[in-house]
N, CA, C and O atoms as CSV, one atom per row, in Angstrom:
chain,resi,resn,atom,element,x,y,z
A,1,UNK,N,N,4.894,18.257,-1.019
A,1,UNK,CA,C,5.356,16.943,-0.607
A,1,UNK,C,C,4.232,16.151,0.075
A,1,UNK,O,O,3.956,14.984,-0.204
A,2,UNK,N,N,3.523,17.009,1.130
A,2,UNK,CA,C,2.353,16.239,1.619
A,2,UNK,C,C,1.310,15.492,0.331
A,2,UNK,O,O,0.884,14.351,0.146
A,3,UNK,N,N,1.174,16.883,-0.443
A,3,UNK,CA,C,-0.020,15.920,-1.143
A,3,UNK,C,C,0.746,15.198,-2.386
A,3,UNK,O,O,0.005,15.182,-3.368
A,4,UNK,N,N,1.892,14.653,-2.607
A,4,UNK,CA,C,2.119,13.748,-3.342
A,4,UNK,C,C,2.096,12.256,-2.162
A,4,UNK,O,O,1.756,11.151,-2.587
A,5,UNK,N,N,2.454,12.445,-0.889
A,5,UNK,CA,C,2.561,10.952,-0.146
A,5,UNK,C,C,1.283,11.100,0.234
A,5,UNK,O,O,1.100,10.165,1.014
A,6,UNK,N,N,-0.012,11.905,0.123
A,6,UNK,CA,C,-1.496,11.455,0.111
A,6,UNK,C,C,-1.622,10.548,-1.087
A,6,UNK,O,O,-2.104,9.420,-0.991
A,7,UNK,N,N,-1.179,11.063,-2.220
A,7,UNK,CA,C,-1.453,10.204,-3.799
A,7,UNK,C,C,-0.969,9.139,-3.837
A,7,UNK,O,O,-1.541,8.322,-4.558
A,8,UNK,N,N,0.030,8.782,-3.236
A,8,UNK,CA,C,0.163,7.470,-3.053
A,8,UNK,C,C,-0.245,6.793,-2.021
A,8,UNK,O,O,-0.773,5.703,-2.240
A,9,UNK,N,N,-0.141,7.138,-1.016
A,9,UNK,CA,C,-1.387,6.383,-0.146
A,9,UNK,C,C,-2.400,6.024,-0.429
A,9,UNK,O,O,-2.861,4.955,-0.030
A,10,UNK,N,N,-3.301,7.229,-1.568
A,10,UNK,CA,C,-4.467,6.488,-2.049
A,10,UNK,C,C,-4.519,5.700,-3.035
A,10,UNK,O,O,-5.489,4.973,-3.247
A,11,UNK,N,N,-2.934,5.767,-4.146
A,11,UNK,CA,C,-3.199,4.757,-4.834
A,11,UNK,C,C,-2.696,3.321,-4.344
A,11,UNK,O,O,-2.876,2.455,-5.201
A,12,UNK,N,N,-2.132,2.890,-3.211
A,12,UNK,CA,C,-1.930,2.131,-2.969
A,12,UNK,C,C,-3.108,1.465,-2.467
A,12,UNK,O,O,-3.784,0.552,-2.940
A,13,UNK,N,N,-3.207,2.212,-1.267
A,13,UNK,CA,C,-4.930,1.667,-0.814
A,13,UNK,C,C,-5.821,1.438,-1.976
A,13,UNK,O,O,-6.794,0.776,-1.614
A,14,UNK,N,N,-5.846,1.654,-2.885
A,14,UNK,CA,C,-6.649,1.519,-3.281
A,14,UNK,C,C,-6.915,0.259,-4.157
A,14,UNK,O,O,-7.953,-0.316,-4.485
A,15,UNK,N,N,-5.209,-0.022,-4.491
A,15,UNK,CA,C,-4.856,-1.581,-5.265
A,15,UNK,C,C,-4.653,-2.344,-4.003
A,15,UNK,O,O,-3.493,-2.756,-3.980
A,16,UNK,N,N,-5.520,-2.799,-2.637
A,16,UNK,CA,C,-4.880,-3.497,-2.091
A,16,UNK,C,C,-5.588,-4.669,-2.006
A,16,UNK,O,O,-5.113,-5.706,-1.541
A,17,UNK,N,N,-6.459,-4.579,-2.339
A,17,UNK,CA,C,-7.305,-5.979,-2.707
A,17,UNK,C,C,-6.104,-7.123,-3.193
A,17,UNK,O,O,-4.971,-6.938,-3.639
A,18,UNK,N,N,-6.828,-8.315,-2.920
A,18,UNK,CA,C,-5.745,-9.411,-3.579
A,18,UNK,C,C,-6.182,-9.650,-5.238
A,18,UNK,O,O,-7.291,-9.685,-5.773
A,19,UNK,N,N,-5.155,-9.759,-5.649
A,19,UNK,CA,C,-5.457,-9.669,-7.229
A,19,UNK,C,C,-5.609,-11.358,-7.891
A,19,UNK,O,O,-4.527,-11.905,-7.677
A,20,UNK,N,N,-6.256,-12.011,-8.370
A,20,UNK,CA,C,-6.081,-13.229,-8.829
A,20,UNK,C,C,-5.263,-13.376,-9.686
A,20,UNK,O,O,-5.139,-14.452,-10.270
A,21,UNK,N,N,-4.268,-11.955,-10.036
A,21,UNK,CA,C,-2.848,-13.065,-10.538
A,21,UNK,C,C,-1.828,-13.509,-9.956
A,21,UNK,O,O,-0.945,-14.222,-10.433
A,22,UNK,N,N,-1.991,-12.816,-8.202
A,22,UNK,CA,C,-1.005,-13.044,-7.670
A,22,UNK,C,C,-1.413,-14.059,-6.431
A,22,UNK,O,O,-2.494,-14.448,-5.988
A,23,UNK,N,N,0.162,-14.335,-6.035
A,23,UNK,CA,C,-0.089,-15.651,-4.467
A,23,UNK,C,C,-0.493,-15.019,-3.441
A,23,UNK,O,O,-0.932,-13.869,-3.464
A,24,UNK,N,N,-0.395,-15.603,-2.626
A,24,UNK,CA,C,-1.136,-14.656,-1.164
A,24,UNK,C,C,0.089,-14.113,-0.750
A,24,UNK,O,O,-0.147,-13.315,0.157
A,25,UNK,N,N,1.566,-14.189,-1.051
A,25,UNK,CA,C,3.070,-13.669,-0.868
A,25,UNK,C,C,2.731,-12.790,-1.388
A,25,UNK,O,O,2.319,-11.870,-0.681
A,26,UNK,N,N,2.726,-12.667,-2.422
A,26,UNK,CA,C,2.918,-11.267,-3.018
A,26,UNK,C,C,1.670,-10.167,-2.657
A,26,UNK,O,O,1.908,-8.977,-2.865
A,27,UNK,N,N,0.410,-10.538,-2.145
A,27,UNK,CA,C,-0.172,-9.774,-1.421
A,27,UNK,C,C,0.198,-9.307,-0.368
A,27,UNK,O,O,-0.130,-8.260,0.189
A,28,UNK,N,N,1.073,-10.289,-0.006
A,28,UNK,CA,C,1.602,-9.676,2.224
A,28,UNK,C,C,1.969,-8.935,1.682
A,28,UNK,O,O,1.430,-7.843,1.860
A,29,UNK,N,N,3.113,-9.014,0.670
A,29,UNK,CA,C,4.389,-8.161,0.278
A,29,UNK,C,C,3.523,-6.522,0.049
A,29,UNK,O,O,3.487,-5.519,0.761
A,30,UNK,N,N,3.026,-6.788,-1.015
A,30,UNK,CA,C,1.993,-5.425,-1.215
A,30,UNK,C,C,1.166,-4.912,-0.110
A,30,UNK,O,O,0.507,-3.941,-0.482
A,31,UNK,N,N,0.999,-5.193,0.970
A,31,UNK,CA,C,-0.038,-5.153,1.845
A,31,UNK,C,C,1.150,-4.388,3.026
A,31,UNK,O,O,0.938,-3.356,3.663
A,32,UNK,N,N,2.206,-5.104,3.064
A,32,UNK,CA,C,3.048,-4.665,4.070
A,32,UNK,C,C,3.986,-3.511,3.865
A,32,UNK,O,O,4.528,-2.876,4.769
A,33,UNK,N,N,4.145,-3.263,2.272
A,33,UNK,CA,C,4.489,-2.126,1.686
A,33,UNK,C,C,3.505,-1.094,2.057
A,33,UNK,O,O,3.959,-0.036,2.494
A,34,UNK,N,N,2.264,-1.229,1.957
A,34,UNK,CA,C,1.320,-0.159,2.464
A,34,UNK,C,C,1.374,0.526,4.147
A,34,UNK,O,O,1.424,1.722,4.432
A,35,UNK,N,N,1.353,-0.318,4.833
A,35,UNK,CA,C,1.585,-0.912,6.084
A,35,UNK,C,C,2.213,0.023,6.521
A,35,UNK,O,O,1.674,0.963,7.105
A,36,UNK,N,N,3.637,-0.087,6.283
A,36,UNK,CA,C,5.171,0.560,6.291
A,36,UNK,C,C,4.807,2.132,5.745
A,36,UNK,O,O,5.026,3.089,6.488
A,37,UNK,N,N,4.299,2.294,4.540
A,37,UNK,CA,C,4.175,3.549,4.456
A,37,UNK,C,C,3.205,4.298,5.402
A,37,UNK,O,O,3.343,5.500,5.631
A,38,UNK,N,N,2.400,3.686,5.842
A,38,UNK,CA,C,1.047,4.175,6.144
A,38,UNK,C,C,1.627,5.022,7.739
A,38,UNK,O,O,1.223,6.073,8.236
A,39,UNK,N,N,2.781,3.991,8.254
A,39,UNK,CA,C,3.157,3.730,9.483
A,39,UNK,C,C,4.398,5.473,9.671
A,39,UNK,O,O,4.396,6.395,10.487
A,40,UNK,N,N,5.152,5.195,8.605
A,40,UNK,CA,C,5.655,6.503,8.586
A,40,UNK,C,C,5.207,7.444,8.280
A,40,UNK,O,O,5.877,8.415,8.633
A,41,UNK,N,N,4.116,7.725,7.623
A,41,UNK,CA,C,3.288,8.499,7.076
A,41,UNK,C,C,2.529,9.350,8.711
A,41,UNK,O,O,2.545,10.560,8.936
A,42,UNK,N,N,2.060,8.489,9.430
A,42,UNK,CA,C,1.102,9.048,10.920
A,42,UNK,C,C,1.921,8.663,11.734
A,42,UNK,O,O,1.480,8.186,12.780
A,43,UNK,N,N,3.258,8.734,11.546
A,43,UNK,CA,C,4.583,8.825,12.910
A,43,UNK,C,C,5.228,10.224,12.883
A,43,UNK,O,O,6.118,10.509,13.684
């Protein structure tokens, strides 16, 4: 279980750049999804 919520941590981090197809919304959105995981993840 640990090392599948590492694999996504890193694939998230790793798409978190802002993408030029999207608005700067849908970056918070993606950004704060990370955020949130990251947050339960080292709680």
């Amino acid at each position: 279980m640990v090392l599948d919520l590492q694999q996504r941590y890193e694939r998230e981090y790793g798409s978190i750049c802002e993408l030029d197809r999207e608005n700067s919304g849908e970056y918070m959105e993606r950004f704060t999804r990370l955020a949130s995981f990251v947050g339960a993840a080292a709680g």
